[in-house]
ROSE-4610 file (N, C-alpha, C; in Angstrom, 1 decimal, always signed):
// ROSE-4610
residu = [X/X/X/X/X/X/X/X/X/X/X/X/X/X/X/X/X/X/X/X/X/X/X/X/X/X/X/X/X/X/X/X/X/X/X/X/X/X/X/X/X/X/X/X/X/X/X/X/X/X/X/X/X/X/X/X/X/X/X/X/X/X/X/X/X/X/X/X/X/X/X/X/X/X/X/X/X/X/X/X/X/X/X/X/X/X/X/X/X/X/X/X/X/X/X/X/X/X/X/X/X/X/X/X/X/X/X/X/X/X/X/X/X/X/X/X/X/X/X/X/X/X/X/X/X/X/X/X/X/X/X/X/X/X/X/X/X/X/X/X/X/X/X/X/X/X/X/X/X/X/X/X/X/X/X/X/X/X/X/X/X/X/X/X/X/X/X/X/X/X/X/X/X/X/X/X/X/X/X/X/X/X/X/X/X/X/X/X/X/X/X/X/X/X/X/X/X/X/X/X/X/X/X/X/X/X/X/X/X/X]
num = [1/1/1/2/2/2/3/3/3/4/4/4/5/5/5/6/6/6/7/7/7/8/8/8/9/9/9/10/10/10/11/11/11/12/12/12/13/13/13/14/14/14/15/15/15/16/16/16/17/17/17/18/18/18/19/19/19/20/20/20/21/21/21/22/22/22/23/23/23/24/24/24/25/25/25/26/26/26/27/27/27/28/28/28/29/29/29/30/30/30/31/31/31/32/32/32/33/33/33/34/34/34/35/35/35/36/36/36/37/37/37/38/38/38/39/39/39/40/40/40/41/41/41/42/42/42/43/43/43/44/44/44/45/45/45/46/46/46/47/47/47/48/48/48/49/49/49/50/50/50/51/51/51/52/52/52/53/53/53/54/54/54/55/55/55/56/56/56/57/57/57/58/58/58/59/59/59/60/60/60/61/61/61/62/62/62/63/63/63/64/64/64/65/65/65/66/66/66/67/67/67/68/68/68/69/69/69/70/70/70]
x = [+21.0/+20.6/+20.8/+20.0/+20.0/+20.5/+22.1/+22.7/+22.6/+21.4/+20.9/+20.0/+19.6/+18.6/+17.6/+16.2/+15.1/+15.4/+14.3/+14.6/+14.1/+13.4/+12.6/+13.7/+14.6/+15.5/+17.0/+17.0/+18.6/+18.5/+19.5/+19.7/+19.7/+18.5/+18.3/+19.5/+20.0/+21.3/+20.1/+21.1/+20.7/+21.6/+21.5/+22.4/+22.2/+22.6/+22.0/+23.3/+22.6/+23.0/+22.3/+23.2/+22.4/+23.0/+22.3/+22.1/+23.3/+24.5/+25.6/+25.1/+24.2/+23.8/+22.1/+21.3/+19.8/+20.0/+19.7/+20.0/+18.5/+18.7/+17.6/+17.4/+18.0/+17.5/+18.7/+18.0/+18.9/+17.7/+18.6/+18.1/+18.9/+17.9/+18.7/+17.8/+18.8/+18.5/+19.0/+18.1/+18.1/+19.5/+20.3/+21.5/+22.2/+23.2/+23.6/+24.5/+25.2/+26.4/+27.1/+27.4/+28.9/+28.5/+27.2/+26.6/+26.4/+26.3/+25.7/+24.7/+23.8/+22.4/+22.0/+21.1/+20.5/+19.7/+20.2/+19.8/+18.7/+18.7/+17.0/+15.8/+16.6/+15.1/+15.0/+15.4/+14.2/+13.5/+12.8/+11.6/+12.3/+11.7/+12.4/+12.5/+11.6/+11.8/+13.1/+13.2/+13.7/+15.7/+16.0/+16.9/+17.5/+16.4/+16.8/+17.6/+16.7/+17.3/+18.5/+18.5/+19.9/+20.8/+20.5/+21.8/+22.3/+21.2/+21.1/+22.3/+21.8/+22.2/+24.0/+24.1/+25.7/+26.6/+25.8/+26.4/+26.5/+25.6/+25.9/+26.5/+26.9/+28.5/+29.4/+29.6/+30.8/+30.3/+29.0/+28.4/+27.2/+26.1/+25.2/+24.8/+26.1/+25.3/+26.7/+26.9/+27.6/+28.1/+29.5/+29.1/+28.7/+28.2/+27.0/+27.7/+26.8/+27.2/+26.1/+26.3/+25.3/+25.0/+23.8/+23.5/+22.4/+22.3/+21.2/+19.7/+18.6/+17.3/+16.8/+16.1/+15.4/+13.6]
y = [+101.9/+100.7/+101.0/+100.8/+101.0/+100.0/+99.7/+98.7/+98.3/+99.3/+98.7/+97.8/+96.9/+96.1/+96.5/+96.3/+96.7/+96.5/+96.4/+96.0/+94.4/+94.2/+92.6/+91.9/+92.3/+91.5/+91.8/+92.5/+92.6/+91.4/+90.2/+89.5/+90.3/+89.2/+89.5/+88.9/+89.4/+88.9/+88.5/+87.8/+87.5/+87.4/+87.9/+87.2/+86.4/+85.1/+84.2/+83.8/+83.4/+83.1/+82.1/+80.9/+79.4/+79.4/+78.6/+78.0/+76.7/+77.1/+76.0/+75.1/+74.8/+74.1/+73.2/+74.5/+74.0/+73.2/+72.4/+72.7/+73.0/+73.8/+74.2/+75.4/+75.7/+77.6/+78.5/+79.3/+80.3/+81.6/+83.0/+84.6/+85.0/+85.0/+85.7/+87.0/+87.9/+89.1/+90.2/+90.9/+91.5/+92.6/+92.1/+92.4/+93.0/+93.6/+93.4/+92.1/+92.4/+90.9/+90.9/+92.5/+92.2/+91.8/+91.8/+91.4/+92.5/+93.9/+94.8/+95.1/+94.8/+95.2/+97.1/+97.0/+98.7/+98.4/+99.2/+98.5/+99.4/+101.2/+101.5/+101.3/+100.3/+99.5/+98.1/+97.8/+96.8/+97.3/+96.5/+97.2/+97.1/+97.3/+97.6/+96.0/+95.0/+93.9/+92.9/+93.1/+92.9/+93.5/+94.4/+94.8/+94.6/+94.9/+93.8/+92.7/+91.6/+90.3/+90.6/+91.3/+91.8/+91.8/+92.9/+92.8/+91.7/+91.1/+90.5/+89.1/+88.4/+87.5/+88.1/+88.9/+89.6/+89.8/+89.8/+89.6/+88.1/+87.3/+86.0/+85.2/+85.7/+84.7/+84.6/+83.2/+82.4/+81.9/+82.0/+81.6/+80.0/+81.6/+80.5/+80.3/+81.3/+81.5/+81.2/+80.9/+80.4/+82.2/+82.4/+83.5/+83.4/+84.6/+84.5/+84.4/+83.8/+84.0/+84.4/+84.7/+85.9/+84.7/+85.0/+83.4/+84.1/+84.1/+85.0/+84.2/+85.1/+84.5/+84.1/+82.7/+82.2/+82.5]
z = [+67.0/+67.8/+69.2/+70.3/+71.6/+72.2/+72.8/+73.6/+74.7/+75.3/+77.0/+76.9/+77.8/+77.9/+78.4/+78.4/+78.8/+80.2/+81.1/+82.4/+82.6/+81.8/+81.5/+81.3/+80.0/+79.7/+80.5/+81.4/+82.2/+82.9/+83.5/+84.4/+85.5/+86.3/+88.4/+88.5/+89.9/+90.6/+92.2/+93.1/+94.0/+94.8/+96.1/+96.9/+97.8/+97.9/+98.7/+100.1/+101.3/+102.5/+103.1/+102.7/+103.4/+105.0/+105.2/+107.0/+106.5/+107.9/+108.1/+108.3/+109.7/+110.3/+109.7/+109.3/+108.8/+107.6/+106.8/+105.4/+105.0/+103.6/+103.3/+103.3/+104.5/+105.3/+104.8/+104.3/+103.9/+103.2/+103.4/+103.1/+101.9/+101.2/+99.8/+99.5/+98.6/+98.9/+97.2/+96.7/+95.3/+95.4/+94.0/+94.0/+93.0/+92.3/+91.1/+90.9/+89.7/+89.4/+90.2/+90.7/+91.9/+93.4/+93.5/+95.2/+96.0/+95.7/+95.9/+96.3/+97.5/+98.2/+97.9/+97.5/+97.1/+98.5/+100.4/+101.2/+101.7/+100.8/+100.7/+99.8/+99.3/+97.9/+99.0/+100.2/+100.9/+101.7/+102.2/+103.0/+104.5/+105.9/+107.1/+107.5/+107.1/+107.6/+107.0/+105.7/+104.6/+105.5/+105.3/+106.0/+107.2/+108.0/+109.5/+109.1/+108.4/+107.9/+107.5/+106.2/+106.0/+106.5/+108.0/+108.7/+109.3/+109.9/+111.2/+109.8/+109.0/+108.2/+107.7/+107.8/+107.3/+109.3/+110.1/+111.1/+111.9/+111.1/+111.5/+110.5/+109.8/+108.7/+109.5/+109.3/+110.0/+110.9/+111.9/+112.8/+112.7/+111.6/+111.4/+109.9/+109.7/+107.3/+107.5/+105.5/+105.1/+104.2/+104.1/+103.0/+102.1/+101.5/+100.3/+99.3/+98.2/+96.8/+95.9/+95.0/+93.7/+93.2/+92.9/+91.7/+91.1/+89.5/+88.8/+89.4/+89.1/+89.5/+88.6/+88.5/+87.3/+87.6]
């Protein structure tokens, strides 16, 4: 019997980064369970965000938290 999950059936992770100030606004981003960004599986725009959103915690994001994707 084969104990890995297909890739269909594995849980997405996400990591999400809301706006202090906006509500509503926030950058979430494909992750495993522990909040791990794979940051050459995004594209260049995708990463920018990335960074730009991990150097604005505490400013204008909230830190992030993993929340599976439905």
């Amino acid at each position: 019997m084969n104990d890995q999950l297909s890739v269909t059936q594995q849980q997405r992770f996400e990591l999400r980064f809301c706006a202090l100030y906006k509500e509503g606004r926030a950058y979430a981003f494909p992750c495993d369970s522990h909040g791990h960004v794979e940051l050459d599986a995004l594209s260049e725009k995708a990463r920018c965000n990335y960074l730009f959103v991990r150097a604005a915690v505490g400013w204008e994001y909230s830190l992030p938290i993993v929340q599976p994707v439905t």
